[in-house]
Biopython code that builds the backbone (N, CA, C, O; Angstrom):
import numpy as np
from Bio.PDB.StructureBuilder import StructureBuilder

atoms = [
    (1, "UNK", "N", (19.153, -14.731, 3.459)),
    (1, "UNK", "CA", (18.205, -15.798, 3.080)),
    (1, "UNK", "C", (18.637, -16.445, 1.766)),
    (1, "UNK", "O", (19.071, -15.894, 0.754)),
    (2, "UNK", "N", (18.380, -17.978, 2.055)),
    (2, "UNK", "CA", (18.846, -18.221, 0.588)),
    (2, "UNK", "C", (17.680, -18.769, 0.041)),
    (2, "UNK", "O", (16.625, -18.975, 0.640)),
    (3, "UNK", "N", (18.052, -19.094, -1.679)),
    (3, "UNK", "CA", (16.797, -19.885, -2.142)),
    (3, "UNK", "C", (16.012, -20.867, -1.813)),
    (3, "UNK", "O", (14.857, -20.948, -2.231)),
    (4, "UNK", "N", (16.678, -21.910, -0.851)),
    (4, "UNK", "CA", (16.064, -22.700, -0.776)),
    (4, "UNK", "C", (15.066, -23.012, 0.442)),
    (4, "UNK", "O", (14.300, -23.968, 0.563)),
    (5, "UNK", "N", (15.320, -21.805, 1.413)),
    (5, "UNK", "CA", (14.232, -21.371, 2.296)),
    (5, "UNK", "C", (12.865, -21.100, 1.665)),
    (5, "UNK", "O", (11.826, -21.638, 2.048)),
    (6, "UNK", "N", (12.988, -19.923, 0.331)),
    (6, "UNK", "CA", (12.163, -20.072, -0.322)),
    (6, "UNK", "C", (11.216, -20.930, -1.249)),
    (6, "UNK", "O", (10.043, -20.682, -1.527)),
    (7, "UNK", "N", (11.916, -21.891, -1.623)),
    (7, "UNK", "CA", (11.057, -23.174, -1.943)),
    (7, "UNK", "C", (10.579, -23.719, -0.505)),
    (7, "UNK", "O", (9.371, -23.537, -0.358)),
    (8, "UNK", "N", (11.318, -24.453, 0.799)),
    (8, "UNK", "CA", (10.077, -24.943, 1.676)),
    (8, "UNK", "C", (9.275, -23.811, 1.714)),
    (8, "UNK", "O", (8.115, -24.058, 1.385)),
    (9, "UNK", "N", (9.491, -22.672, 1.999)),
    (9, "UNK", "CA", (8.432, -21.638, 2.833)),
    (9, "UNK", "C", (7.841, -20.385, 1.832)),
    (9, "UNK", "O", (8.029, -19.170, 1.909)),
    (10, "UNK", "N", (6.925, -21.317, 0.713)),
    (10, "UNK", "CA", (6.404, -20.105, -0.106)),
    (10, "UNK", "C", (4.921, -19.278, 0.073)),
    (10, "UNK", "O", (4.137, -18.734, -0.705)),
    (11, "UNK", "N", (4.977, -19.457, 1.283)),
    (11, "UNK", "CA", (4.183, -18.538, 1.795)),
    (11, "UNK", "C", (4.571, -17.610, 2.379)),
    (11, "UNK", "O", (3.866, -16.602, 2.319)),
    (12, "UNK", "N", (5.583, -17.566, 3.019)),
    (12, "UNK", "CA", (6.610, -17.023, 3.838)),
    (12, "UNK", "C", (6.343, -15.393, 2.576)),
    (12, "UNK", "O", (5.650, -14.384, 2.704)),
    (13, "UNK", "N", (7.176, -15.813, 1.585)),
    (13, "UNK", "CA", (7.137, -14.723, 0.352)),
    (13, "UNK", "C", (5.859, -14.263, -0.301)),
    (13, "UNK", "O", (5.948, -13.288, -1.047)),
    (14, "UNK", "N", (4.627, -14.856, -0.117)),
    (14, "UNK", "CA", (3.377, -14.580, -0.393)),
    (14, "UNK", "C", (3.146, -13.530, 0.792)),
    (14, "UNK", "O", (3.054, -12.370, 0.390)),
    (15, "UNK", "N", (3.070, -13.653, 1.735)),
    (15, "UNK", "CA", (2.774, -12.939, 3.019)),
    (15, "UNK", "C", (3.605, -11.535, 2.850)),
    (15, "UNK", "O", (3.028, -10.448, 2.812)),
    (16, "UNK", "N", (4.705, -11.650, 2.775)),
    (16, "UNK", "CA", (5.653, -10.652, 2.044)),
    (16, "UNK", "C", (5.173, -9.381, 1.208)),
    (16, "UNK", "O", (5.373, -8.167, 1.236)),
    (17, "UNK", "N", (4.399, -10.338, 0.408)),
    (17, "UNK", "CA", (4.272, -9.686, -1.531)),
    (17, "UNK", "C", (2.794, -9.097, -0.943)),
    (17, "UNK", "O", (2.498, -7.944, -1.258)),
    (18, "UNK", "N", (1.802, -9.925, -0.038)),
    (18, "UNK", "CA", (0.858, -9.539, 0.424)),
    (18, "UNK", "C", (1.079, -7.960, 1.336)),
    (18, "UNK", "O", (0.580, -7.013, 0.727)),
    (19, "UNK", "N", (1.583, -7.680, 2.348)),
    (19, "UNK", "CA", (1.744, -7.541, 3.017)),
    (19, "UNK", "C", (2.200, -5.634, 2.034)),
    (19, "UNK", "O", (1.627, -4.575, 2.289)),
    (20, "UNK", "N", (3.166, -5.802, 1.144)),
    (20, "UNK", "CA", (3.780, -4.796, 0.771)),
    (20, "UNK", "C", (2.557, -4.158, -0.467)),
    (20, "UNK", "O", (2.487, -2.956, -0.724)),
    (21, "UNK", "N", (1.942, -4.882, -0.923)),
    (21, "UNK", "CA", (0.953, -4.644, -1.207)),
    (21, "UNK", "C", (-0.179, -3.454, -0.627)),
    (21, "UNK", "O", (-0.472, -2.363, -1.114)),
    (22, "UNK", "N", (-0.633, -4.077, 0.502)),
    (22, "UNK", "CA", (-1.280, -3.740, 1.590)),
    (22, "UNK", "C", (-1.066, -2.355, 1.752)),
    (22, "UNK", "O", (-1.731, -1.510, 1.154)),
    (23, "UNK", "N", (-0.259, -2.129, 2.456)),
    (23, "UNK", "CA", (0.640, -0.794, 2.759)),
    (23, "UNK", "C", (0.703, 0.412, 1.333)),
    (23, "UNK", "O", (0.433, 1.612, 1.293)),
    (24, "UNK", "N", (1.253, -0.696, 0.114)),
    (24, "UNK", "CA", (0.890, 0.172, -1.367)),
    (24, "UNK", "C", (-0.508, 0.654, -1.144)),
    (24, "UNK", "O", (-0.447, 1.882, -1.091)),
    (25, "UNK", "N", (-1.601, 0.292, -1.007)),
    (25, "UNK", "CA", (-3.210, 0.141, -1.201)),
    (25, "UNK", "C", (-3.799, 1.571, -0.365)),
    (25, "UNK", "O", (-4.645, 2.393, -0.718)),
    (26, "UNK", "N", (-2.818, 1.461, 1.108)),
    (26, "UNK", "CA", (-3.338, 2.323, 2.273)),
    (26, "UNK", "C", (-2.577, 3.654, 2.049)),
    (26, "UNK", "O", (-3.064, 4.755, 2.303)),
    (27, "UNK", "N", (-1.355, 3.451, 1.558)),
    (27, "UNK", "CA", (-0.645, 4.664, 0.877)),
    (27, "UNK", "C", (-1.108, 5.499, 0.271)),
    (27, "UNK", "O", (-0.986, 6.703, 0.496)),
    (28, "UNK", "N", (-2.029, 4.726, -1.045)),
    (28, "UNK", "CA", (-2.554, 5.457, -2.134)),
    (28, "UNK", "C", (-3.878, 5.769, -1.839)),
    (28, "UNK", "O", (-4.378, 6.727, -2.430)),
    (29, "UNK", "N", (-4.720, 4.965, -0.813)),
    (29, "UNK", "CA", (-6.002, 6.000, -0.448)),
    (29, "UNK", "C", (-5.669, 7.083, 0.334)),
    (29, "UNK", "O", (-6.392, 8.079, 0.351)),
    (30, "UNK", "N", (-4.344, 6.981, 1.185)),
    (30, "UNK", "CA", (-4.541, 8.542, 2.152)),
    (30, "UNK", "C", (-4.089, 9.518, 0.855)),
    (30, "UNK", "O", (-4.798, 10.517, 0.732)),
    (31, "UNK", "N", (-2.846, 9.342, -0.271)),
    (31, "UNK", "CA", (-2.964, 9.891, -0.792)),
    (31, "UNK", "C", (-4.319, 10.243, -1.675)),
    (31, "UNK", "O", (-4.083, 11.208, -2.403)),
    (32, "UNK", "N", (-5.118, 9.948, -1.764)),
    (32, "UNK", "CA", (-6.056, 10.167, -2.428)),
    (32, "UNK", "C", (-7.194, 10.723, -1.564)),
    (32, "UNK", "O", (-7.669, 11.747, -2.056)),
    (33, "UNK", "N", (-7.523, 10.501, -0.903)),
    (33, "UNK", "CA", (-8.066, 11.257, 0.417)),
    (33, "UNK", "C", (-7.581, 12.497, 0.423)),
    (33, "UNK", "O", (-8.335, 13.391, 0.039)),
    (34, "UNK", "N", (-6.348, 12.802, 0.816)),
    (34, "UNK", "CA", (-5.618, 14.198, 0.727)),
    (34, "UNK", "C", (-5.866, 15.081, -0.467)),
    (34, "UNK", "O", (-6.073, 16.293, -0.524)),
    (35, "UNK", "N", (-5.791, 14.155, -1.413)),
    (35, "UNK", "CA", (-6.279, 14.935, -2.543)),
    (35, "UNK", "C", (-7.723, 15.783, -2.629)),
    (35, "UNK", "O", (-7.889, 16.935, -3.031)),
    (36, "UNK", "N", (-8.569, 14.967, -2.190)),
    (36, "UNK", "CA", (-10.184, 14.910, -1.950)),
    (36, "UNK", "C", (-10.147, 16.309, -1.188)),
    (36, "UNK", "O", (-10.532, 17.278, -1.843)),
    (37, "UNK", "N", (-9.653, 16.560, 0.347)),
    (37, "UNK", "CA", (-9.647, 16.745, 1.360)),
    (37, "UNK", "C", (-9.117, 18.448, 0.434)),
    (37, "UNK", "O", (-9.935, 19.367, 0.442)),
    (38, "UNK", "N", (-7.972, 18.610, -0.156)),
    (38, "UNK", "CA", (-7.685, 19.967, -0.911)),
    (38, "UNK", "C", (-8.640, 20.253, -1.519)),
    (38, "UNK", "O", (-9.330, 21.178, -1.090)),
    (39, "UNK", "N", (-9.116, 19.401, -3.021)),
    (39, "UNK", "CA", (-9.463, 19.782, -3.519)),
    (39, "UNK", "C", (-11.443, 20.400, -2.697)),
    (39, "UNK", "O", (-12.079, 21.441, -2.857)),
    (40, "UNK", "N", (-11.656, 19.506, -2.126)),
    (40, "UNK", "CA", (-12.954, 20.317, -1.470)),
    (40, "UNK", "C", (-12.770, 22.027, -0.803)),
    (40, "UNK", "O", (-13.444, 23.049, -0.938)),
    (41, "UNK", "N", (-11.266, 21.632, 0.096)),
    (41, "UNK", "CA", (-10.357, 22.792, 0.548)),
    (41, "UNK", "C", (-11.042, 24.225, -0.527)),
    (41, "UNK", "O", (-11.857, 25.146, -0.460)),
    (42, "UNK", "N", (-10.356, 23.797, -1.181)),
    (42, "UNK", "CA", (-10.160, 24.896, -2.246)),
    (42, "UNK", "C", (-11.665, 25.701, -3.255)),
    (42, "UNK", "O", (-11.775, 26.779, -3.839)),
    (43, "UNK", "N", (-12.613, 24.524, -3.046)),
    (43, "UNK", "CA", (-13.745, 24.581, -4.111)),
    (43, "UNK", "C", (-14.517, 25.842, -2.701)),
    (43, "UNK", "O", (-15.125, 26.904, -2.834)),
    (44, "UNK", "N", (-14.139, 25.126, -1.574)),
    (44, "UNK", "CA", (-15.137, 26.055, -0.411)),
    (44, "UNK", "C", (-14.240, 27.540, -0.316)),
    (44, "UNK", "O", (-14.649, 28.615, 0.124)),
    (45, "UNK", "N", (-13.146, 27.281, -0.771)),
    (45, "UNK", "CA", (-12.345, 29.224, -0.559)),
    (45, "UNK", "C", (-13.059, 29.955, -2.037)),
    (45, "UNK", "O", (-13.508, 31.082, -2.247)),
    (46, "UNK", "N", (-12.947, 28.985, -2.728)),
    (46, "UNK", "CA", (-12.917, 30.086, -3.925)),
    (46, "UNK", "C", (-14.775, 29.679, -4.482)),
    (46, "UNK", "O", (-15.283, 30.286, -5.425)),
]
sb = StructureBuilder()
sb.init_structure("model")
sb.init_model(0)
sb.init_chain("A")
sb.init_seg("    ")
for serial, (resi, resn, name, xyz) in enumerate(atoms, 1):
    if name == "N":
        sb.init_residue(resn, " ", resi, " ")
    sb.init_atom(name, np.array(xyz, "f"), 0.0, 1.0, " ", f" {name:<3s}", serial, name[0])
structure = sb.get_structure()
């Protein structure tokens, strides 16, 4: 791809930036979920 795809089509790279985002967002709640999910784990053993 060159630059100047990116000037007509700057959404093209928004959708992109969106998109990788997204995935960052859903990443970090399962990680965080998982976290949740131990730490309850653990509060009910001990």
């Amino acid at each position: 791809m060159n630059t100047t795809t990116f000037i007509i089509q700057p959404y093209g790279l928004i959708q992109i930036v969106q998109t990788h985002l997204l995935h960052e967002w859903f990443y970090l709640r399962i990680q965080y979920q998982i976290y949740l999910i131990k730490k309850i784990f653990l509060m009910v053993i001990f």
